[in-house]
C-alpha positions as CSV (number, residue, x, y, z in Angstrom):
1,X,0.0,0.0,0.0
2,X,1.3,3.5,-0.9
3,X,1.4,6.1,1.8
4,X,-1.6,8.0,0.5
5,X,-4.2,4.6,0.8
6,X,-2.3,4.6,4.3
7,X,-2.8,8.1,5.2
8,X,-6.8,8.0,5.9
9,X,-8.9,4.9,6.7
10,X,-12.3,4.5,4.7
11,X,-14.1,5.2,7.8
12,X,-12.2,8.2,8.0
13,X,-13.1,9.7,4.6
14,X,-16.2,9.2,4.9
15,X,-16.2,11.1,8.1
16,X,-14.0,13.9,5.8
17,X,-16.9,13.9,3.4
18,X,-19.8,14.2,5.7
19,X,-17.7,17.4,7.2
20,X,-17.2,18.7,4.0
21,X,-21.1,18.4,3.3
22,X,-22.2,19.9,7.3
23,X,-19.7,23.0,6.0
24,X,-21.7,23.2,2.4
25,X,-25.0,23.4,4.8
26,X,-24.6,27.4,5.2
27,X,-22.8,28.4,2.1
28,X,-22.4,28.4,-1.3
29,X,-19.3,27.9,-1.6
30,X,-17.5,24.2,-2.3
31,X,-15.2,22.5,-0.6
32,X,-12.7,19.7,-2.0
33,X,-10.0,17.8,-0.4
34,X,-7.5,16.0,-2.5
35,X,-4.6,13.8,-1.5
36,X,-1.4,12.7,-3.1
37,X,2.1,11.3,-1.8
38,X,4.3,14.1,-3.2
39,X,4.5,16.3,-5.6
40,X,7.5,17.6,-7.9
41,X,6.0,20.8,-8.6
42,X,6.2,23.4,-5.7
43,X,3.2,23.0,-4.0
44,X,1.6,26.4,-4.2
45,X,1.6,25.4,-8.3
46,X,0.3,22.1,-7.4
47,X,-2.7,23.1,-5.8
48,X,-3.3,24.9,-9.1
49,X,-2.7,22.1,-11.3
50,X,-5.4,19.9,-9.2
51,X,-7.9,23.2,-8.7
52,X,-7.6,23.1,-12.7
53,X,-8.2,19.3,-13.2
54,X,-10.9,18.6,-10.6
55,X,-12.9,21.7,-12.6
56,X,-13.3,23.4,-9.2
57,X,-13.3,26.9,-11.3
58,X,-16.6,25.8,-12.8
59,X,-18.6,27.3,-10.0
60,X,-21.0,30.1,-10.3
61,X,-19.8,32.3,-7.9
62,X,-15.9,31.1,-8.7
63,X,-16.2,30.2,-4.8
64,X,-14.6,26.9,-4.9
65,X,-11.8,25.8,-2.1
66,X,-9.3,23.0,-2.6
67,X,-7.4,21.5,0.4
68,X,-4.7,19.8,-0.9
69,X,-2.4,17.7,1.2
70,X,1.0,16.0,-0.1
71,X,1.6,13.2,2.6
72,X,5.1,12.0,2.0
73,X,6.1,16.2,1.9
74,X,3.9,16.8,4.9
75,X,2.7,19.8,3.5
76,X,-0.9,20.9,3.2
77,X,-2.3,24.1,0.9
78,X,-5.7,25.5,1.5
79,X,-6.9,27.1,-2.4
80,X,-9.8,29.4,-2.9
81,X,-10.5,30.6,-6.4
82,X,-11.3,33.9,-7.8
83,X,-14.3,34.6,-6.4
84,X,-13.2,34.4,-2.8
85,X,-9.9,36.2,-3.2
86,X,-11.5,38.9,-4.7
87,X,-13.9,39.7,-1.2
88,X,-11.5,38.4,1.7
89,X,-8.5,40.0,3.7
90,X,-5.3,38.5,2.5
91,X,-5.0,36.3,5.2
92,X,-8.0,35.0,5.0
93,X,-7.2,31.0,5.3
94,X,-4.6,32.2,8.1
95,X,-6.9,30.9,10.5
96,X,-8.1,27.5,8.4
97,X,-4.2,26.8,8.1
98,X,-3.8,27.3,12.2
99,X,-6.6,24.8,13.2
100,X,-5.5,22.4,10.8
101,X,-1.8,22.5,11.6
102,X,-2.6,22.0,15.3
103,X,-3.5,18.7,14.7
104,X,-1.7,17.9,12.2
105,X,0.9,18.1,14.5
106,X,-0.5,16.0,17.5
107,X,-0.5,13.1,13.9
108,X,-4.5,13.2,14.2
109,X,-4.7,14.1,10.3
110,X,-8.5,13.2,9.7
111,X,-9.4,15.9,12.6
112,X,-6.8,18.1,11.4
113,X,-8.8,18.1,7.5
114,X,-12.1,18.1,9.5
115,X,-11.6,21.2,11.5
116,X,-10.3,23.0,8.2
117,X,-13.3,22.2,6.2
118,X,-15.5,23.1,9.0
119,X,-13.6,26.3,9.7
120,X,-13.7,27.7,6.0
121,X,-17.2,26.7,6.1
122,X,-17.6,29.3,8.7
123,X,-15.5,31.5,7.0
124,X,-17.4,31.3,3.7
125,X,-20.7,31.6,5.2
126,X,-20.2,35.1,6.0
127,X,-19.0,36.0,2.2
128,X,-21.4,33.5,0.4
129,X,-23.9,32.4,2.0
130,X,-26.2,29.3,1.2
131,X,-28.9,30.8,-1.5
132,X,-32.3,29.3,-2.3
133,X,-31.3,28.3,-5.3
134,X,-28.0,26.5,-4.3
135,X,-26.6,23.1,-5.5
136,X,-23.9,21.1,-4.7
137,X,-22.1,21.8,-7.7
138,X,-19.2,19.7,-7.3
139,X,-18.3,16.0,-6.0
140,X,-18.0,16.1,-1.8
141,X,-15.4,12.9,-2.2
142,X,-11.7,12.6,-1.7
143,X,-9.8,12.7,-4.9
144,X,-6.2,11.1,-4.6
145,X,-3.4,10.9,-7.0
């Protein structure tokens, strides 16, 4: 088994998931976590690659948001398009990066991903909030490389 089917167990994605839909409940934003072993790009350009091939720029308010974690470089990037960067102080995932990194630290990764997701849920809630009319317009699932 490669380091990435190691990293989280199927009980614990699914977990992931169900955080990453509770943080959907009150915005319209969308929220994606995707996990590979390393990466040979820097990671900052990585995180852009994945945005780009997951189609994460496809949403209508360009409010997408990408946590990306590289397990053998144990290194995490937390991505929001456009849409986001354009209304939000620059350091804006500053907070998202601190509660994730916490416990990242203590080795708990699943609560580590889970309190970032639920944290920029919070976060986007007050920029985009859940309309009427909102879908879940992309895939709540892991996506690994």
């Amino acid at each position: 088994m490669s380091k990435v089917e190691d990293f989280l167990s199927a009980k614990e994605e699914q977990e992931i998931v169900q955080a990453i839909r509770q943080a959907e409940q009150n915005t319209s934003g969308e929220i994606r976590v995707h996990i590979e072993a390393t990466s040979k790009l820097p990671h900052y350009l990585r995180v852009q690659e994945v945005f780009q091939t997951l189609e994460m720029y496809k949403t209508r308010e360009q409010n997408g948001v990408l946590f990306y974690v590289a397990v053998e470089d144990r290194t995490f990037v937390v991505y929001g398009d456009e849409g986001i960067n354009k209304v939000v102080p620059e350091n804006f995932w500053d907070a998202t990066k601190e509660v994730m990194q916490e416990k990242f630290q203590q080795g708990n990764f699943k609560q580590g991903i889970i309190n970032g997701v639920l944290k920029a849920g919070e976060e986007l809630k007050a920029h985009f909030p859940r309309q009427i009319d909102d879908e879940d317009e992309l895939s709540n699932e892991i996506s690994k490389a």
